[in-house]
Each structure stands twice: as structure tokens, then as C-alpha cells.
C-alpha positions in Angstrom: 0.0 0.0 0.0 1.0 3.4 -0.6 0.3 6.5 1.6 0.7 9.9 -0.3 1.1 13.3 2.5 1.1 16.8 1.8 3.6 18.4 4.1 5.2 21.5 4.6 8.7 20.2 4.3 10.8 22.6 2.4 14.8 21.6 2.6 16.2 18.8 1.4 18.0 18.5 4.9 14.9 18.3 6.7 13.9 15.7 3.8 16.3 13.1 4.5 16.8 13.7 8.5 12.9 12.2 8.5 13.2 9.9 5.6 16.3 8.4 8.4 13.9 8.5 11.0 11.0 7.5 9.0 12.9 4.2 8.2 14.3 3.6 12.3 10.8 3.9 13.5 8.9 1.8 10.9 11.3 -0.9 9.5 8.5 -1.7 6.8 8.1 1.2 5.1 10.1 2.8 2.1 9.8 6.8 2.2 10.5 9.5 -0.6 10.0 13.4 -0.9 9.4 15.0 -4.3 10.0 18.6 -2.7 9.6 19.9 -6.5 5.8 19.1 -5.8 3.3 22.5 -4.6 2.3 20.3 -1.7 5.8 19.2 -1.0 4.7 15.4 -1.1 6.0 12.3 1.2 5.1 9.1 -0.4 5.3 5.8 2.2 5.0 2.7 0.8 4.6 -0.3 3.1 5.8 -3.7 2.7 2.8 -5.0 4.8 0.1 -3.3 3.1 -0.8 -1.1 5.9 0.4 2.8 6.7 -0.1 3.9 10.2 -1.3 7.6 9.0 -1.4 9.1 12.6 2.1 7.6 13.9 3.8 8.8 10.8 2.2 12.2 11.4 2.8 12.0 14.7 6.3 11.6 14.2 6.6 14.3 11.6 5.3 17.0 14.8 7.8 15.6 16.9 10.6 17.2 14.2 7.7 20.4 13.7 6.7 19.3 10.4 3.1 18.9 9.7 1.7 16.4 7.2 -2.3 15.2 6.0 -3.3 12.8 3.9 -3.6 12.9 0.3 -7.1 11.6 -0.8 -7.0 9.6 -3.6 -8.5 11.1 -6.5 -10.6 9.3 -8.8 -10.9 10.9 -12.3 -14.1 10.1 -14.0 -14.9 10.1 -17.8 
């Protein structure tokens, strides 16, 4: 599964100091920034299937970041 989070992440510093934590605190996840994007978008991918939303936002305010879930957006023709 695949989590997508608008956050307010700005330096590529800050970037990798949470992807490091990111991956100590939740072994099953692979995390990624695309700071290029407007909403400065983390993208978690779990090898279990499941993303624990409010622990990984949780742990973003412990640095002072914030971050909300992307909803999925469903484009229909």
C-alpha cells in the first residue's frame, strides 16, 4: 500500500533527517519526498500493506513538520 502526504517540508535537509527516521521507527516502510511538488509530497509505501497515518504524522510534529493525507483522487470520464 501506498500513503501519499502533503507536508510543509521545504529543505532537502529536513527531507532526509525524516526519511532516516521515517525508516528507524517503521522498518516496513520505504519513504520519498518530491520537494519539487506545490504540496511538498512524502510518499510511504509499506511492505505490509498497511500505513499507520497518525504515527507517521505524529512523528513528523515531533521534528515540527506537519503532514495530512492525500485523498485519492478518482478521475471520471
Amino acid at each position: 500500500m501506498v500513503e501519499v502526504f502533503k507536508t510543509n517540508v521545504e529543505s532537502v535537509d529536513h527531507a532526509q533527517l525524516l526519511i532516516a527516521e521515517i525508516h528507524k521507527n517503521f522498518g516496513a516502510y520505504a519513504a520519498n519526498f518530491d520537494l519539487t511538488d506545490c504540496d511538498k509530497v512524502l510518499r510511504i509505501q509499506s511492505k505490509t500493506g498497511i500505513v499507520d497515518c497518525n504515527e507517521l504524522i505524529s512523528l513528523l510534529r515531533k521534528f515540527g513538520f506537519n503532514a495530512e493525507v492525500l485523498p485519492d483522487e478518482i478521475v471520471s470520464h
